[in-house]
N, C-alpha and C positions, 0 to 999 in steps of 0.2 A: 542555444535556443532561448527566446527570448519569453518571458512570463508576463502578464501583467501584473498588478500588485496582490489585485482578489487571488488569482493561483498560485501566485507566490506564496503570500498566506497562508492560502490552504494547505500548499502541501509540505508548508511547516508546523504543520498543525497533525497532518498526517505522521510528519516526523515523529513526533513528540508520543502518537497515539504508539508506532513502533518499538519505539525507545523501551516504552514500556510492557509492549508483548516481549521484548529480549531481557527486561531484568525481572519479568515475569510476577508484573503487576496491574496488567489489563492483558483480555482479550481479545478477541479477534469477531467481531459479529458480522463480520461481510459487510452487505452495503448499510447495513442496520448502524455503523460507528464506523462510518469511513466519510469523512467531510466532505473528500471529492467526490463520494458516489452518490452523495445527498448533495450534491452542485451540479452533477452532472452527469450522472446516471439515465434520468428519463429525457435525457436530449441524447440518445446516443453516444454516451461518453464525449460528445464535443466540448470541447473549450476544456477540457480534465487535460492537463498537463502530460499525464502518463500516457494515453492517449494522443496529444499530437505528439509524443516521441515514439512510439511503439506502432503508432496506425492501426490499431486494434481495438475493439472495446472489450471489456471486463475484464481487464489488465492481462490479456494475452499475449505473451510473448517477453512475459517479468516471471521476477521470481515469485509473486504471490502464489501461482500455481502447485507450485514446488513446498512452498507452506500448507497447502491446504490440503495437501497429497502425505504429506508427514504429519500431520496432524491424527490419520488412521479413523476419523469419524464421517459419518457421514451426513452431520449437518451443524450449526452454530449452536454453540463457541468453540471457534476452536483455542486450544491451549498451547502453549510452550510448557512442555513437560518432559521432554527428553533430550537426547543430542541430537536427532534428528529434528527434531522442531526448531531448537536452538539452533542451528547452524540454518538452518529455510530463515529463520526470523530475523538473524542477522544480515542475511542475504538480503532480504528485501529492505530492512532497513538502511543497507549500502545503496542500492541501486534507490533509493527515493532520495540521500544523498547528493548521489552523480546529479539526478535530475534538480536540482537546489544548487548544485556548484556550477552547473551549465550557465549558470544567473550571471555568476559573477568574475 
């Protein structure tokens, strides 16, 4: 799939925000600290990268789901605080990954 440079960016940027929910030094605010959901959020997740590969908006059909479901709250922040969060956080941080190697 091909990215332009802005969502390439981004969602290296989003990398970076993951990285740091899996060595469990930032959290997780939803769309409140998600760079593509403040790019692309109130257009209907269009031009959001995750989005043209998934055909979905609010990242359905990813693992973020599966993160926010492990998390056991029921609203922001969520945390990386156990194995189950751990393993959802690396998850998603894989698949934003894939979507970055499709690049190149």
């Amino acid at each position: 799939m091909l990215y332009n440079k802005k969502q390439s960016d981004l969602l290296k940027e989003s990398i970076i925000k993951w990285e740091g929910i899996v060595n469990r030094t930032k959290v997780d605010r939803g769309t409140k600290n998600c760079v593509l959901c403040k790019k692309y959020y109130d257009n209907d997740c269009k031009g959001c990268p995750i989005y043209e590969f998934t055909d979905f908006t609010d990242c359905y059909d990813t693992p973020y789901w599966d993160w926010v479901d492990s998390t056991d709250v029921e609203d922001i922040p969520y945390e990386n605080t156990n194995d189950k969060t751990q393993k959802a956080a690396e998850d998603e941080l894989e698949f934003l990954k894939s979507l970055l190697e499709d690049l190149t």
